[in-house]
C-alpha positions in Angstrom: 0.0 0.0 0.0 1.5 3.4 -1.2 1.6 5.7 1.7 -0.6 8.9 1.5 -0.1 12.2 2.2 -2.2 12.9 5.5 -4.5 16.0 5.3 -7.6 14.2 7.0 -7.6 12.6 9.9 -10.3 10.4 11.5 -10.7 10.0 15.8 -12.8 6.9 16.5 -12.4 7.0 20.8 -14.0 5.0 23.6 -14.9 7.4 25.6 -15.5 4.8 28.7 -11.6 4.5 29.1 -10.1 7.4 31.5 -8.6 10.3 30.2 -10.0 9.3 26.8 -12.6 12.5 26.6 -9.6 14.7 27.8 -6.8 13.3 25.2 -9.7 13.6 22.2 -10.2 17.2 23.1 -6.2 18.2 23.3 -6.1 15.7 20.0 -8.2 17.9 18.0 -6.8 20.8 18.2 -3.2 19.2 17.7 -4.3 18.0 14.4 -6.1 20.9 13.7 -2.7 23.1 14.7 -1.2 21.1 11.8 -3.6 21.9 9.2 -4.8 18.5 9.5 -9.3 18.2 9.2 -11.0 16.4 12.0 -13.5 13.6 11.0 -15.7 11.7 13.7 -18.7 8.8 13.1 -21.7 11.0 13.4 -23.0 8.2 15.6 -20.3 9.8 18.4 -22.5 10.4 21.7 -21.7 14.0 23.8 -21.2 17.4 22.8 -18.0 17.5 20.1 -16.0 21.3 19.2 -17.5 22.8 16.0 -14.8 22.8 14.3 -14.9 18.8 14.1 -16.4 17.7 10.8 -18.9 14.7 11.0 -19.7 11.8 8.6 -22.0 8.5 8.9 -20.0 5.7 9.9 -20.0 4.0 6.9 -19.3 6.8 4.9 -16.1 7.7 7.3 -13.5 5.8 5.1 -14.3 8.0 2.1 -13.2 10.9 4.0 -10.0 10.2 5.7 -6.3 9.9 5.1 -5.4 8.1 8.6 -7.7 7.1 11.4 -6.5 7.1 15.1 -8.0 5.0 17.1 -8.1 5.9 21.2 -9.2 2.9 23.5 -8.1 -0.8 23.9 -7.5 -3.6 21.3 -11.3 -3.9 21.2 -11.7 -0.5 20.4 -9.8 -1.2 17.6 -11.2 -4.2 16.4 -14.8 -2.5 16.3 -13.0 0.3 14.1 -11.2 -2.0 11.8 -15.1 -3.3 11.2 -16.4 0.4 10.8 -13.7 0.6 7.9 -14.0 -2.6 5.8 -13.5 -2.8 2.9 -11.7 0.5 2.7 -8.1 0.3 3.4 -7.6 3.3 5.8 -4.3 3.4 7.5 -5.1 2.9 11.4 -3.0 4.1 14.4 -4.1 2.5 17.3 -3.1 4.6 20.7 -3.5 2.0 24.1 -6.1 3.3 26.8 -6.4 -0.5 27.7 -4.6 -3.7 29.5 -3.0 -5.8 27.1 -2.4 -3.7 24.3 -1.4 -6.8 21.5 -3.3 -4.6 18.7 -2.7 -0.9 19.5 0.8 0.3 18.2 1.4 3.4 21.0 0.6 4.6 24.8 -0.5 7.7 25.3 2.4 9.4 26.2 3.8 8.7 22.8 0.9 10.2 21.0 2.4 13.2 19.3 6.0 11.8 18.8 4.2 9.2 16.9 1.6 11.5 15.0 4.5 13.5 14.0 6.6 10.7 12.6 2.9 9.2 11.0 2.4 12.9 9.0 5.9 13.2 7.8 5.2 9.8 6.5 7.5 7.8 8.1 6.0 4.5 9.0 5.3 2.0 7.0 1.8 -0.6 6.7 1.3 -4.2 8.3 -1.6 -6.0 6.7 -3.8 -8.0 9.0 -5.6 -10.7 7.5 -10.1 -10.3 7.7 -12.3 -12.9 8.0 -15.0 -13.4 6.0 -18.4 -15.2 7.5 -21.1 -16.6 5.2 -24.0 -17.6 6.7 -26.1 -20.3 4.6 -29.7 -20.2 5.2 -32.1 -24.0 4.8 -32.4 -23.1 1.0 -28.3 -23.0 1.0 -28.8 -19.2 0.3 -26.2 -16.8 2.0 -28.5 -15.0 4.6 -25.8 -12.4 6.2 -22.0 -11.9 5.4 -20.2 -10.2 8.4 -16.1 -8.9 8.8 -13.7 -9.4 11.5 -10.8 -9.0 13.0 -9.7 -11.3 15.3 -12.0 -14.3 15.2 -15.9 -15.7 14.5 -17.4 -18.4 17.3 -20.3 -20.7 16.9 -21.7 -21.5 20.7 -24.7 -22.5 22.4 -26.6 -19.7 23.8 -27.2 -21.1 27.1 -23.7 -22.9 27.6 -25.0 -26.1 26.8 -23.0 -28.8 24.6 -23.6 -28.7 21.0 -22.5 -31.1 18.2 -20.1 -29.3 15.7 -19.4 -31.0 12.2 -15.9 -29.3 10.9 -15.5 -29.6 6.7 -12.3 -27.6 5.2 -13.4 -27.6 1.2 -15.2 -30.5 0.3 -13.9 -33.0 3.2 -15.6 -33.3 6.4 -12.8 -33.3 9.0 -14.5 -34.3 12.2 -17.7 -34.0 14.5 -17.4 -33.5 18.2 -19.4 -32.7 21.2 -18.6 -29.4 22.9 -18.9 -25.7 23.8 -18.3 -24.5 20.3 -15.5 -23.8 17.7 -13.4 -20.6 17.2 -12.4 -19.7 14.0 -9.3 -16.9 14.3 -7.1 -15.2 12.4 -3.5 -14.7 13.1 -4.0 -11.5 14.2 -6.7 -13.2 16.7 -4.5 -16.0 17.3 -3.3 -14.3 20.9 -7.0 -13.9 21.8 -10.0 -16.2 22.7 -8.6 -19.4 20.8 -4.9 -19.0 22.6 -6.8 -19.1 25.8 -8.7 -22.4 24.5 -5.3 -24.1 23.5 -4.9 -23.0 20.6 -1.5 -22.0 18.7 0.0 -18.5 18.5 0.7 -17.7 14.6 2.9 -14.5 13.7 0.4 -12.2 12.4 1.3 -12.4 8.4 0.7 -15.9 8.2 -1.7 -16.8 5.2 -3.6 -19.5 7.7 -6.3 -19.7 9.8 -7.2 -21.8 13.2 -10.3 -23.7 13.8 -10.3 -24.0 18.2 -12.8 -26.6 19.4 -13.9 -25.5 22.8 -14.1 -28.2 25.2 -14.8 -30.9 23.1 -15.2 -34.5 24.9 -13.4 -36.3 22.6 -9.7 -35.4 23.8 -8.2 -36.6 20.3 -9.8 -33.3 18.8 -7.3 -30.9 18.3 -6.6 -27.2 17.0 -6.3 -26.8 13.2 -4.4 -24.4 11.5 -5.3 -24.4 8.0 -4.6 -22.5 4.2 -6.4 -19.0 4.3 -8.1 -19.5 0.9 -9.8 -22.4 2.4 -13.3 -22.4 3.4 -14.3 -24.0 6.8 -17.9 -25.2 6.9 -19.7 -25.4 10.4 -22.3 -27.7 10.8 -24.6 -27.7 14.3 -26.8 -29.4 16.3 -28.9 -28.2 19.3 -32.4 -29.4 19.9 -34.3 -27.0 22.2 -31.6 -24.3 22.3 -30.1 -21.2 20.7 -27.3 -21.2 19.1 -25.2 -17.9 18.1 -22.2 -16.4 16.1 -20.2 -14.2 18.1 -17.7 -12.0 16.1 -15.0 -10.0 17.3 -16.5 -10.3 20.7 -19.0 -7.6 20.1 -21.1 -8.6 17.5 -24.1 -11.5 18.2 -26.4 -13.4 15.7 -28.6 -15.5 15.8 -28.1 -19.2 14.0 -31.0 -20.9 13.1 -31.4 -24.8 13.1 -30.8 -26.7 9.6 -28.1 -23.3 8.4 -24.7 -23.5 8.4 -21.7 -21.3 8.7 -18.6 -21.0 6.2 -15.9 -18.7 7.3 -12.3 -18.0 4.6 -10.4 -15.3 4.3 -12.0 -11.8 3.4 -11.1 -10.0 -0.2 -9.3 -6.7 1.7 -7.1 -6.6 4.9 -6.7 -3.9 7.1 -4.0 -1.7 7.3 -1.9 -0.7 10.9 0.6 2.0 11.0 4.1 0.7 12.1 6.2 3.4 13.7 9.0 0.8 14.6 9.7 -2.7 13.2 9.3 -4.1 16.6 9.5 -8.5 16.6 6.1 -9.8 17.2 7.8 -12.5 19.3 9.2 -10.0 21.5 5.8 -8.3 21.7 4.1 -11.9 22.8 7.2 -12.0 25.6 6.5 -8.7 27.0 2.6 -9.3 27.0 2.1 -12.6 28.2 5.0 -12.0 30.5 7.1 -15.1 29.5 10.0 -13.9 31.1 12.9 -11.9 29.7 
């Protein structure tokens, strides 16, 4: 991705994290000091300065050269949504714990915003996921886009029966909690805390996570992006759902199926520093120096 010469700037904050309402307001005018426009998601709650220009959250891509994120890694993962398909750069500034997504901490905000405008950074690529869901009539009902990963559960935490196919071969059926389906990127998330594997973020694979199953010979996969992974379920009496990202919920109905492959665009993430994703994994899950 060429880089682009930054004249409009989008702000997409969580405004739940402290300090977050006080670093927006100073951020604004910062930007706006450097000639830079101001674009927020017209859906923003609370009173905004004037002088910030406002755009339907769909139609925010359109406008913007660079989009700063303030909040956690699920702030950002709820803004890499809000862009797809466009490929926006995004600078992600840590309000949260962990931090595996967000690139800087606040007090490197403006060290990095000036290195960002003077277009010194370069773009990492993070794989989306795609998830089809097929109605009874084999029809896709709803396509959604994430980030990190897509899981198939039983509303109620009962055990449902899963049936995994990768292309045209069934690979196993197993009784548990559900599956997760991740991307690299949300290889350090939900699935790592089910047992599943940690893959550097540019791998072209993805991870189907059985969680809980009661047959112990089932096993993480880590399978060709380009793939599709079918999910078949079975629940009699109870719900069943899709959760993406974390933050998103549907609804599955009985007889439909889910098929989840790699999605046409990636996102885009500002990188200041070429810092070792290994060495980030160390620091964050505190395996020692």
């Amino acid at each position: 991705m060429t880089r682009r010469t930054i004249r409009a700037v989008g702000i997409y904050p969580n405004f739940s994290k402290r300090r977050c309402r006080k670093v927006f307001g100073e951020l604004v005018s910062w930007l706006r000091h450097e000639g830079c426009s101001v674009w927020v998601s017209e859906e923003l709650d609370g009173a905004l300065p004037a002088e910030i220009d406002r755009a339907p959250r769909q139609e925010l891509a359109a406008k913007i050269d660079l989009l700063v994120v303030l909040g956690g890694d699920g702030t950002l993962l709820s803004a890499a949504r809000a862009l797809y398909p466009q490929q926006v750069p995004i600078l992600g500034v840590n309000f949260g714990g962990l931090g595996f997504l967000t690139e800087v901490t606040v007090r490197q905000l403006y060290p990095a915003l000036e290195q960002t405008l003077r277009g010194d950074y370069t773009i990492e690529r993070r794989m989306m996921l795609r998830v089809s869901i097929l109605g009874r009539d084999r029809k896709v009902r709803a396509t959604l886009y994430g980030l990190n990963e897509a899981v198939v559960h039983e509303a109620g935490h009962r055990l449902i029966e899963v049936t995994l196919s990768i292309g045209e071969t069934k690979v196993g059926v197993f009784k548990g909690d559900g599956v997760i389906i991740a991307t690299p990127t949300g290889s350090t998330g939900y699935s790592l805390s089910s047992g599943g594997p940690i893959l550097e973020p540019l791998l072209d694979s993805l991870i189907a996570t059985p969680v809980c199953p009661h047959n112990l010979a089932i096993r993480p996969l880590i399978f060709p992006a380009h793939e599709a992974l079918q999910v078949d379920w079975c629940r009699e009496g109870g719900a069943v759902c899709l959760a993406l990202d974390g933050q998103v919920s549907l609804e599955l109905h009985p007889r439909e199926s889910l098929v989840a492959t790699r999605a046409e665009k990636s996102s885009c993430f500002v990188q200041l520093n070429q810092r070792s994703f290994w060495k980030v994994v160390r620091e964050k899950l505190k395996w020692g120096a």
